[in-house]
PyMOL Python script that loads the backbone (N, CA, C, O; Angstrom):
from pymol import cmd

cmd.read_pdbstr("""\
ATOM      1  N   UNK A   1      -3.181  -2.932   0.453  1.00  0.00           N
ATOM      2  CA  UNK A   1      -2.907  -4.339   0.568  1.00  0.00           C
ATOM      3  C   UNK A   1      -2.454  -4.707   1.972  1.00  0.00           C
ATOM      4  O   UNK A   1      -2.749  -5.740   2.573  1.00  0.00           O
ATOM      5  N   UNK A   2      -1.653  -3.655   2.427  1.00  0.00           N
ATOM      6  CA  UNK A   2      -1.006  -4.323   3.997  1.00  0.00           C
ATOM      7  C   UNK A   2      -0.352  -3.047   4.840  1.00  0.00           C
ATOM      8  O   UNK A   2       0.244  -2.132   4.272  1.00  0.00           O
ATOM      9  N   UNK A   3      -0.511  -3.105   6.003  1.00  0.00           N
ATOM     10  CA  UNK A   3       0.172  -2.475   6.908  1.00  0.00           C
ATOM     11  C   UNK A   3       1.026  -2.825   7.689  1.00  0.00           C
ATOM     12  O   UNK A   3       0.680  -3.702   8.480  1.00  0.00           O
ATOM     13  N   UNK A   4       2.182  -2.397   7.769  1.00  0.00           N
ATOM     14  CA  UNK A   4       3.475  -2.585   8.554  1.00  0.00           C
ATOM     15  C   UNK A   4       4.219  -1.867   9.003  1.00  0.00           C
ATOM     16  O   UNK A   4       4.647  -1.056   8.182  1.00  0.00           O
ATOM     17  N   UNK A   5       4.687  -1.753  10.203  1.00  0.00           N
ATOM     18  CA  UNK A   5       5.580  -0.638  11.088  1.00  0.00           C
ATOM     19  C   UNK A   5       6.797  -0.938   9.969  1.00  0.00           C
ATOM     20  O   UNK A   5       7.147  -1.886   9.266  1.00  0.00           O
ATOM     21  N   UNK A   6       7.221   0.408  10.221  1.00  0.00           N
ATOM     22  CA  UNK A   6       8.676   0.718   9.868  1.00  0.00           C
ATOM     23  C   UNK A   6       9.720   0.499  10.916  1.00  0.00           C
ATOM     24  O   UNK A   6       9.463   0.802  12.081  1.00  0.00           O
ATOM     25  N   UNK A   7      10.866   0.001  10.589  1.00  0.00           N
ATOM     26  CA  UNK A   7      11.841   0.096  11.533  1.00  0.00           C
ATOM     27  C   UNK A   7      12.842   1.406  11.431  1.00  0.00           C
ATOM     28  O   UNK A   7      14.063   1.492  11.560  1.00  0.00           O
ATOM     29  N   UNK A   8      11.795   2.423  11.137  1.00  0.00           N
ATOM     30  CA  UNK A   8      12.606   3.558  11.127  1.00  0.00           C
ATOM     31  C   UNK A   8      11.555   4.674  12.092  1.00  0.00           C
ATOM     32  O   UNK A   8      11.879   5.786  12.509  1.00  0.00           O
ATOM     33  N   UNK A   9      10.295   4.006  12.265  1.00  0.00           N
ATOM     34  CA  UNK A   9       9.251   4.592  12.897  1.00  0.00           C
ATOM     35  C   UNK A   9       8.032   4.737  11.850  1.00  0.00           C
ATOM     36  O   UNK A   9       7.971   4.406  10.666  1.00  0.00           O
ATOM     37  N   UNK A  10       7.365   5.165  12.446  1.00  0.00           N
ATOM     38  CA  UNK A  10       6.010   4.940  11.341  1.00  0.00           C
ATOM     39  C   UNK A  10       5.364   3.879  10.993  1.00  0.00           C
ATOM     40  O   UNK A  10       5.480   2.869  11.686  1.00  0.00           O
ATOM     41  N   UNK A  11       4.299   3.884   9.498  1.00  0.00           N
ATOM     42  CA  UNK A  11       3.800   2.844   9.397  1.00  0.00           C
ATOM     43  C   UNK A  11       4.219   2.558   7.797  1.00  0.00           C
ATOM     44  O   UNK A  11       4.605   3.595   7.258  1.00  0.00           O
ATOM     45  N   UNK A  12       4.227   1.677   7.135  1.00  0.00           N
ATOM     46  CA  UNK A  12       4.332   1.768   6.043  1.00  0.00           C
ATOM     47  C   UNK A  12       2.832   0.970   5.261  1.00  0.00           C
ATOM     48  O   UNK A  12       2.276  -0.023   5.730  1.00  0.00           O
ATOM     49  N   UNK A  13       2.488   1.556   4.246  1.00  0.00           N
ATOM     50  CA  UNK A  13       1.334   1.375   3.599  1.00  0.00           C
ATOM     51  C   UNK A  13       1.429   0.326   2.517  1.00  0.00           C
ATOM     52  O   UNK A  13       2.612   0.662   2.572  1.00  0.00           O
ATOM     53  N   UNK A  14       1.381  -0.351   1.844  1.00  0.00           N
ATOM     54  CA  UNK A  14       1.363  -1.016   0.250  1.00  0.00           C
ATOM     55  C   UNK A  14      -0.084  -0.835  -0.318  1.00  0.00           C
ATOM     56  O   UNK A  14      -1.040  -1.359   0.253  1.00  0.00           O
ATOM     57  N   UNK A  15      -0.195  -0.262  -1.184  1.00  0.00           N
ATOM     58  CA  UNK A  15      -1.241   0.434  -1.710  1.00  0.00           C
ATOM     59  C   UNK A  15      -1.298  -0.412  -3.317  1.00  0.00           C
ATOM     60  O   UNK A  15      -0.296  -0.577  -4.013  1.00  0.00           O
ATOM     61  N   UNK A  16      -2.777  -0.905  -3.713  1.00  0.00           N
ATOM     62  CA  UNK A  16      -2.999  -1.969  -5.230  1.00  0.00           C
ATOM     63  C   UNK A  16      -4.313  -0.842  -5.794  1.00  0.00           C
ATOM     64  O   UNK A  16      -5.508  -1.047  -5.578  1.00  0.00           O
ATOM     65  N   UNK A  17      -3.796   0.271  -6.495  1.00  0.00           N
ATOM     66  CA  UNK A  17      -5.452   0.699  -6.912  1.00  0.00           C
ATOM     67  C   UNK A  17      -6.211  -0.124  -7.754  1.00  0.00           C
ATOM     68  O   UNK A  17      -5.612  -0.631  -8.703  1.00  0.00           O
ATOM     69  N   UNK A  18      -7.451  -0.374  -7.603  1.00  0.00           N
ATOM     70  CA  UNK A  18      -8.297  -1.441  -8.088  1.00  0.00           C
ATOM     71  C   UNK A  18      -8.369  -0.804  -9.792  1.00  0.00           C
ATOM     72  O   UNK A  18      -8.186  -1.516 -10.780  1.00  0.00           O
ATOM     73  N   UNK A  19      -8.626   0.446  -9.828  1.00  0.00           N
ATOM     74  CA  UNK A  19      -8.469   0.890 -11.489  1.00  0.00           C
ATOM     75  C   UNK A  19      -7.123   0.629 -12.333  1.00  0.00           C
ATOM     76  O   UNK A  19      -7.067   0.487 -13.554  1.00  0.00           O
ATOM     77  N   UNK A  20      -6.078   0.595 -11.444  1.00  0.00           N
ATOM     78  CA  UNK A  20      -4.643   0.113 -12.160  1.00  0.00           C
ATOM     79  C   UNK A  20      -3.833  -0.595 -11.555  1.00  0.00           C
ATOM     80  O   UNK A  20      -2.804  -0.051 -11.155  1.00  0.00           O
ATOM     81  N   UNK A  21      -4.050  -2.042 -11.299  1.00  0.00           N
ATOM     82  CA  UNK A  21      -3.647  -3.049 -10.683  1.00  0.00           C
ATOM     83  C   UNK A  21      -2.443  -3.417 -11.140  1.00  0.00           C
ATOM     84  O   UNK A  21      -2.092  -4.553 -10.823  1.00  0.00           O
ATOM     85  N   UNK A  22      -1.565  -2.654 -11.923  1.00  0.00           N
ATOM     86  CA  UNK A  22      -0.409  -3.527 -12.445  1.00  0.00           C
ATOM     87  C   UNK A  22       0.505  -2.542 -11.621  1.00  0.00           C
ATOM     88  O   UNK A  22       1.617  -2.984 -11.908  1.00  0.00           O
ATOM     89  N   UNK A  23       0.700  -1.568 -10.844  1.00  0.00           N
ATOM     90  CA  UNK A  23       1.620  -0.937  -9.892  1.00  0.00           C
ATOM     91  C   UNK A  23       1.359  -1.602  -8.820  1.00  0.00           C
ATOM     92  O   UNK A  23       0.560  -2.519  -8.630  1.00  0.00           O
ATOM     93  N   UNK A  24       2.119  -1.055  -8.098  1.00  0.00           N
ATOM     94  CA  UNK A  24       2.158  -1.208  -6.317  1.00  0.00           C
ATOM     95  C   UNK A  24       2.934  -0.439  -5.871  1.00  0.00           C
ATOM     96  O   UNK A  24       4.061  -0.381  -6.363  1.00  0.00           O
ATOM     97  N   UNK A  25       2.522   0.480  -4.678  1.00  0.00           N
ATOM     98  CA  UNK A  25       3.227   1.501  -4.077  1.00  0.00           C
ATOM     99  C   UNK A  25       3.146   1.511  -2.404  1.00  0.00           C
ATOM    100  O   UNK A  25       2.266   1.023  -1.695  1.00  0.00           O
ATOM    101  N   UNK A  26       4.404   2.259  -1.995  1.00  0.00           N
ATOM    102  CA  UNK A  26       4.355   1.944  -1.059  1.00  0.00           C
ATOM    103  C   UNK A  26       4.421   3.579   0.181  1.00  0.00           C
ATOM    104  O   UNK A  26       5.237   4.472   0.411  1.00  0.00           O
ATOM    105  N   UNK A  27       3.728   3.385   0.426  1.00  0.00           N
ATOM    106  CA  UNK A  27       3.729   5.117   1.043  1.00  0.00           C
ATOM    107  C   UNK A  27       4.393   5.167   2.974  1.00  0.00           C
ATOM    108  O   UNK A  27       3.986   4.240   3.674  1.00  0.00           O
ATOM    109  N   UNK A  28       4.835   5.661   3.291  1.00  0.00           N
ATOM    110  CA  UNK A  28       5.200   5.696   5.059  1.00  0.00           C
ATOM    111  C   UNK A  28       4.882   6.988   5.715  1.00  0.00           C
ATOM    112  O   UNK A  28       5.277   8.147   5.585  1.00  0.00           O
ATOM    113  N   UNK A  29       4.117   6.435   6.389  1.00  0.00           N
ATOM    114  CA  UNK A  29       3.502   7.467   7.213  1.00  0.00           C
ATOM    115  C   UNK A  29       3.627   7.887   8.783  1.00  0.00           C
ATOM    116  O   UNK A  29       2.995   7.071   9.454  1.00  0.00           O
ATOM    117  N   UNK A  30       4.181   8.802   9.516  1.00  0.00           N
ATOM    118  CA  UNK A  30       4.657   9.053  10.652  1.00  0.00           C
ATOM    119  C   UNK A  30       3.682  10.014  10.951  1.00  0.00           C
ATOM    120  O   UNK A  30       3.157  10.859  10.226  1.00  0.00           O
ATOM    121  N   UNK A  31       3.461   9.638  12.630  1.00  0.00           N
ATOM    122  CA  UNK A  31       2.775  10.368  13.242  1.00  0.00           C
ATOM    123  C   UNK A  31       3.813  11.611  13.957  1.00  0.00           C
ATOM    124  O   UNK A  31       4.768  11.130  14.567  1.00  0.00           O
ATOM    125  N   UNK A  32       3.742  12.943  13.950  1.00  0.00           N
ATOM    126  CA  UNK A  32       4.164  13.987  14.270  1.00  0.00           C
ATOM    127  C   UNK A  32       3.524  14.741  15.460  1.00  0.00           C
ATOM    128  O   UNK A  32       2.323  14.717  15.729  1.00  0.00           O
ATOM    129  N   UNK A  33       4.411  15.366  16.088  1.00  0.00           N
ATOM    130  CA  UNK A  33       3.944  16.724  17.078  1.00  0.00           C
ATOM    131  C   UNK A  33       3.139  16.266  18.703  1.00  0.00           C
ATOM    132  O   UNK A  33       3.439  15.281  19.378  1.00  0.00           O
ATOM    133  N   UNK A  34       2.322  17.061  18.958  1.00  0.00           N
ATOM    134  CA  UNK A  34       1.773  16.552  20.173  1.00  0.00           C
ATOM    135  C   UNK A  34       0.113  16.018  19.718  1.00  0.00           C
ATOM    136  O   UNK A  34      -0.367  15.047  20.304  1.00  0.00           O
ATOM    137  N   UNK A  35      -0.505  16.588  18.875  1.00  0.00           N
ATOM    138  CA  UNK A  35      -0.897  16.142  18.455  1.00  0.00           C
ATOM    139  C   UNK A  35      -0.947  15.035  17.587  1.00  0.00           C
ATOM    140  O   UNK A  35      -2.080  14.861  17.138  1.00  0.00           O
ATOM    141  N   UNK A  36      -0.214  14.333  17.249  1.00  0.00           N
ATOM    142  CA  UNK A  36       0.206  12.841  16.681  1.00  0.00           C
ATOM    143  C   UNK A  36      -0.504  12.914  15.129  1.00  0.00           C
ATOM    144  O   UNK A  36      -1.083  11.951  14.626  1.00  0.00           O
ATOM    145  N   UNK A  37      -0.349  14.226  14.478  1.00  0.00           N
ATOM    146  CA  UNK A  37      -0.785  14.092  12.902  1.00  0.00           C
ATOM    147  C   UNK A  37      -0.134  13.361  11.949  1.00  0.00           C
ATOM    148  O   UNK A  37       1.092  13.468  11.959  1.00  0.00           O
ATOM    149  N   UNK A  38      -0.605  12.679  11.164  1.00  0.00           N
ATOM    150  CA  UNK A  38       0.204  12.041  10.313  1.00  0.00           C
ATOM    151  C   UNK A  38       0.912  12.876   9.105  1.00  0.00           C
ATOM    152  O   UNK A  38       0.577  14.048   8.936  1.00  0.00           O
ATOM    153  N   UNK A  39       1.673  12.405   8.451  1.00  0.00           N
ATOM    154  CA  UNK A  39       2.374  13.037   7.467  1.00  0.00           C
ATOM    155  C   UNK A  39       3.012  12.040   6.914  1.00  0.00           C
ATOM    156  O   UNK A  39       3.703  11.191   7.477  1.00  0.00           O
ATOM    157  N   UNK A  40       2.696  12.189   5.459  1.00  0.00           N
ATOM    158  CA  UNK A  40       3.447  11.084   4.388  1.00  0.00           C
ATOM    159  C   UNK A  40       5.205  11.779   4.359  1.00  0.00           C
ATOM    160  O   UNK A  40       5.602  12.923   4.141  1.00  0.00           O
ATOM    161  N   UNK A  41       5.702  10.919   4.578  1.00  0.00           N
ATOM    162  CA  UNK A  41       7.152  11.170   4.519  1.00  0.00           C
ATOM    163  C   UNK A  41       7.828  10.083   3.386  1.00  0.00           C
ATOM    164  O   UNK A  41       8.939   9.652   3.695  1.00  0.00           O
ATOM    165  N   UNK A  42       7.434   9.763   2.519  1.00  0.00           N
ATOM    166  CA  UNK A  42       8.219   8.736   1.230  1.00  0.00           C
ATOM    167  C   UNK A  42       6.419   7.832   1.069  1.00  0.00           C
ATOM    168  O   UNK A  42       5.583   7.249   1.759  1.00  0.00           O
ATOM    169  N   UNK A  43       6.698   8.295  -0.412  1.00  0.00           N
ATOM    170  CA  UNK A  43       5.551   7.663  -1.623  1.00  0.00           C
ATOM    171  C   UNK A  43       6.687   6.581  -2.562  1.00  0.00           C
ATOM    172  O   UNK A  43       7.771   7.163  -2.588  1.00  0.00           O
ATOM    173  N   UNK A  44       6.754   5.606  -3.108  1.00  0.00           N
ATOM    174  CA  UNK A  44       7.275   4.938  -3.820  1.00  0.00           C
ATOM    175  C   UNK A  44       6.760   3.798  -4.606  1.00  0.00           C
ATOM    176  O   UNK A  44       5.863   3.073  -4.176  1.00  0.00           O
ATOM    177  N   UNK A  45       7.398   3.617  -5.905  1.00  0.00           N
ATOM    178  CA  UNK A  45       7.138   2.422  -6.409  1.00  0.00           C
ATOM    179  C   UNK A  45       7.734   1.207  -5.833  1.00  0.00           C
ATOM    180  O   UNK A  45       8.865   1.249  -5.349  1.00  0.00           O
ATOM    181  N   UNK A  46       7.075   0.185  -5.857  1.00  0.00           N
ATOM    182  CA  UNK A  46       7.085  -0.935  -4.768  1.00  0.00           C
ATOM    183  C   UNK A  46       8.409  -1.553  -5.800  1.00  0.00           C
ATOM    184  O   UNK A  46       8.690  -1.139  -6.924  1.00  0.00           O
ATOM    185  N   UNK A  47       8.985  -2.478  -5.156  1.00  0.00           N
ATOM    186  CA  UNK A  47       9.765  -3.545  -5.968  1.00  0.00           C
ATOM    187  C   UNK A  47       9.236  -4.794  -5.893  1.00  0.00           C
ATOM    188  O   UNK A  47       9.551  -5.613  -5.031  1.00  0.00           O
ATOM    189  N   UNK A  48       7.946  -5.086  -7.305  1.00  0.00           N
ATOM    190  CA  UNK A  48       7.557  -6.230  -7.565  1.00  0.00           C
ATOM    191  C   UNK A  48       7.617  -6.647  -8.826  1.00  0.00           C
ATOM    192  O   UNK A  48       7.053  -5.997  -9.706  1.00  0.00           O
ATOM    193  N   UNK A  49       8.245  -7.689  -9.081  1.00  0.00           N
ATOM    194  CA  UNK A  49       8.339  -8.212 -10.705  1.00  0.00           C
ATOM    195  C   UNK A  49       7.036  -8.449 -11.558  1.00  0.00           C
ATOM    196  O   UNK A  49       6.027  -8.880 -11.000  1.00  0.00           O
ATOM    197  N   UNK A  50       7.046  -8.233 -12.609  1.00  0.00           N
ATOM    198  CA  UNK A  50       5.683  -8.620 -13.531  1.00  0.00           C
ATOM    199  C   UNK A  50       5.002  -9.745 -12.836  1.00  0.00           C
ATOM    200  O   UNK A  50       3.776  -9.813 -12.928  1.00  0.00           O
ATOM    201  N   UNK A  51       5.758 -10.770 -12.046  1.00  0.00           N
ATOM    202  CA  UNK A  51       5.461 -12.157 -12.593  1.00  0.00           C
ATOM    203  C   UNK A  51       4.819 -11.926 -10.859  1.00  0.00           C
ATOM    204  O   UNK A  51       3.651 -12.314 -10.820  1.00  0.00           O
ATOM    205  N   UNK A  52       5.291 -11.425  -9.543  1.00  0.00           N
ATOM    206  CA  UNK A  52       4.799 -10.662  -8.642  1.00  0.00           C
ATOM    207  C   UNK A  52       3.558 -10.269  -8.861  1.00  0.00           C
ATOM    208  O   UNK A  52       2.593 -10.909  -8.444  1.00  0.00           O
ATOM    209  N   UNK A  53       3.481  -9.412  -9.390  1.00  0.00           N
ATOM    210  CA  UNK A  53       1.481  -8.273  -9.900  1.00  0.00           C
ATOM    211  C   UNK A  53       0.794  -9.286 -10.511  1.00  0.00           C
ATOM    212  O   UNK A  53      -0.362  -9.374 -10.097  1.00  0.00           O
ATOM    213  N   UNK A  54       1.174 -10.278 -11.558  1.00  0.00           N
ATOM    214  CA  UNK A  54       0.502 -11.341 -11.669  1.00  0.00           C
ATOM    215  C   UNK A  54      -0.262 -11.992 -10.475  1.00  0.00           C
ATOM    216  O   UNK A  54      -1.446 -12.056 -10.143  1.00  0.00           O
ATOM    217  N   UNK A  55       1.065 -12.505  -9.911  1.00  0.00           N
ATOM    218  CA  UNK A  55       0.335 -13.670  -8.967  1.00  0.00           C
ATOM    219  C   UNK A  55      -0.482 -12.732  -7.754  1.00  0.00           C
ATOM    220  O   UNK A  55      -1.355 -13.410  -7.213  1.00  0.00           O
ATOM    221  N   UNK A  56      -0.390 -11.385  -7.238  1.00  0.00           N
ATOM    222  CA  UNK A  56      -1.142 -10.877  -6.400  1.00  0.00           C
ATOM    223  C   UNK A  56      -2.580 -10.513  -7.476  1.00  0.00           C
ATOM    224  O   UNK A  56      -3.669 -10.805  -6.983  1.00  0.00           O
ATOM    225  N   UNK A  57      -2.582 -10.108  -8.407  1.00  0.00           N
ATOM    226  CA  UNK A  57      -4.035 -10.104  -9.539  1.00  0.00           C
ATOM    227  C   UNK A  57      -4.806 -11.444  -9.123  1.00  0.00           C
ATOM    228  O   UNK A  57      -5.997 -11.332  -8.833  1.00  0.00           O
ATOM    229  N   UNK A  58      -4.095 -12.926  -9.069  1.00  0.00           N
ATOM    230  CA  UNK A  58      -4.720 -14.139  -9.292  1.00  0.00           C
ATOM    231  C   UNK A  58      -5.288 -14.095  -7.753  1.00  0.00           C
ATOM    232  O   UNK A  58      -6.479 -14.044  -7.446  1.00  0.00           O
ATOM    233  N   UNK A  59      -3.881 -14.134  -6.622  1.00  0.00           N
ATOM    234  CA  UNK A  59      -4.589 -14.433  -5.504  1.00  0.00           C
ATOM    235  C   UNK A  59      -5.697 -13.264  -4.719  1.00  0.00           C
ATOM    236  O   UNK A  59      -6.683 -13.554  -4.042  1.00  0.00           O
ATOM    237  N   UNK A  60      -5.361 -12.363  -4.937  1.00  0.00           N
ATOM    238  CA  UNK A  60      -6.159 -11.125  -4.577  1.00  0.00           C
ATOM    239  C   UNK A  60      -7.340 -11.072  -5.349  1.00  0.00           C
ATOM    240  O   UNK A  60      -8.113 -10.321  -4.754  1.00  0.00           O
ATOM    241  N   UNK A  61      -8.015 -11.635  -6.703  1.00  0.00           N
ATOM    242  CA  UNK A  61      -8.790 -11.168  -7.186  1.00  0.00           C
ATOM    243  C   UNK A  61     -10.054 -10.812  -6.953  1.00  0.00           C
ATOM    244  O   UNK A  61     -10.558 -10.007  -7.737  1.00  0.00           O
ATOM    245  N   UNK A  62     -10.888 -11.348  -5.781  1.00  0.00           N
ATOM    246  CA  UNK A  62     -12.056 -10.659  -5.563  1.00  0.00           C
ATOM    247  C   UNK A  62     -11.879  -9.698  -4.391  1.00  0.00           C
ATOM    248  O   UNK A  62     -12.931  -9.450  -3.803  1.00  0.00           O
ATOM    249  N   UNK A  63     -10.802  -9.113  -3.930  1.00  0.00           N
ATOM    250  CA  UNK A  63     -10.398  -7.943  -3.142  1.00  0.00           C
ATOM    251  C   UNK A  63     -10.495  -6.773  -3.945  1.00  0.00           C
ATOM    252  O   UNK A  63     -11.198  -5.791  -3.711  1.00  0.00           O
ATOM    253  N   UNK A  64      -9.370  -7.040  -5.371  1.00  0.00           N
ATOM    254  CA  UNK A  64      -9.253  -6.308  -6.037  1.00  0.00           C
ATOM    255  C   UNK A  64     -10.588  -5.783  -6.708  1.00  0.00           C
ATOM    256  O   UNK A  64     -10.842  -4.582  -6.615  1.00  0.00           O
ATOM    257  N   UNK A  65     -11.462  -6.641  -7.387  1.00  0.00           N
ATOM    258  CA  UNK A  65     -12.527  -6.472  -7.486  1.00  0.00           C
ATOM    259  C   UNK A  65     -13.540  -5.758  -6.422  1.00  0.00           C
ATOM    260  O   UNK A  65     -14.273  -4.893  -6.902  1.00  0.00           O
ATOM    261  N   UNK A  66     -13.651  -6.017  -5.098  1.00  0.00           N
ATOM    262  CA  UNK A  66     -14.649  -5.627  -4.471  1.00  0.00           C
ATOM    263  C   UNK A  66     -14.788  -3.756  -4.426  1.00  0.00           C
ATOM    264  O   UNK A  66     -13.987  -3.071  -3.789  1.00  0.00           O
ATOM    265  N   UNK A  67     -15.704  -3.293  -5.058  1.00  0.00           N
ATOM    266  CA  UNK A  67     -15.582  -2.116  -4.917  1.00  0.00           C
ATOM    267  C   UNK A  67     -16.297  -1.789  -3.959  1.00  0.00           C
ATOM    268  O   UNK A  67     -16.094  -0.627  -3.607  1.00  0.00           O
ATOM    269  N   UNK A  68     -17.230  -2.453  -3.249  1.00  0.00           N
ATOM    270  CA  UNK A  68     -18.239  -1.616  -1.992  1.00  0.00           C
ATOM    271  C   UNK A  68     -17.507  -0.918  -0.846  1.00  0.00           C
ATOM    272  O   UNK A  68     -17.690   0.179  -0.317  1.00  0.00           O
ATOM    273  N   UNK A  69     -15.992  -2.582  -0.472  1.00  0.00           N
ATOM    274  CA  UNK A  69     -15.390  -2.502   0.847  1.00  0.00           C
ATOM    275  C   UNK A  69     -14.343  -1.594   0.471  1.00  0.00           C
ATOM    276  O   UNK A  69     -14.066  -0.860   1.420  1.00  0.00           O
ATOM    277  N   UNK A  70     -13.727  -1.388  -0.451  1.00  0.00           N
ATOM    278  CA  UNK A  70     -12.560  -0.853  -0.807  1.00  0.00           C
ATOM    279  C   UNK A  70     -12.490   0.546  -0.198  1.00  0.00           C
ATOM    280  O   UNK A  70     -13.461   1.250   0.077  1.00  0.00           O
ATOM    281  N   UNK A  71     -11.180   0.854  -0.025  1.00  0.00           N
ATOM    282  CA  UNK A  71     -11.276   2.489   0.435  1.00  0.00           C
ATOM    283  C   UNK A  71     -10.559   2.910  -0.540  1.00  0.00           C
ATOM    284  O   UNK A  71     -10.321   4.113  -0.657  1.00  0.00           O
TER     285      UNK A  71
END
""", "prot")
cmd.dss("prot")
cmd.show_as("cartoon", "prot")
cmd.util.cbc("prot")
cmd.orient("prot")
């Protein structure tokens, strides 16, 4: 769904899988070493209310739907 720096470093992810749209998670990812590899450092359940996943289902819905573009 969105990408956003962390103010702790990194990036943070919000992730809607199109097969189970009623979660939301949020994963942070830091680049490491000299080589700059990433590494998930915190996977989590998002804090969104029912009434939240609703209204992103309504406004998101042909995102959620699109399976060609989706990754």
């Amino acid at each position: 769904m969105s990408r956003d720096n962390n103010m702790f470093g990194g990036t943070l992810i919000t992730i809607l899988f199109q097969d189970r749209p009623d979660k939301v998670f949020i994963a942070w990812v830091y680049s490491e070493g000299n080589e700059k590899k990433l590494t998930l450092k915190g996977l989590s359940l998002a804090d969104f209310s029912d009434e939240d996943i609703r209204r992103i289902k309504v406004r998101y819905r042909k995102l959620i739907e699109d399976k060609s573009h989706a990754m």
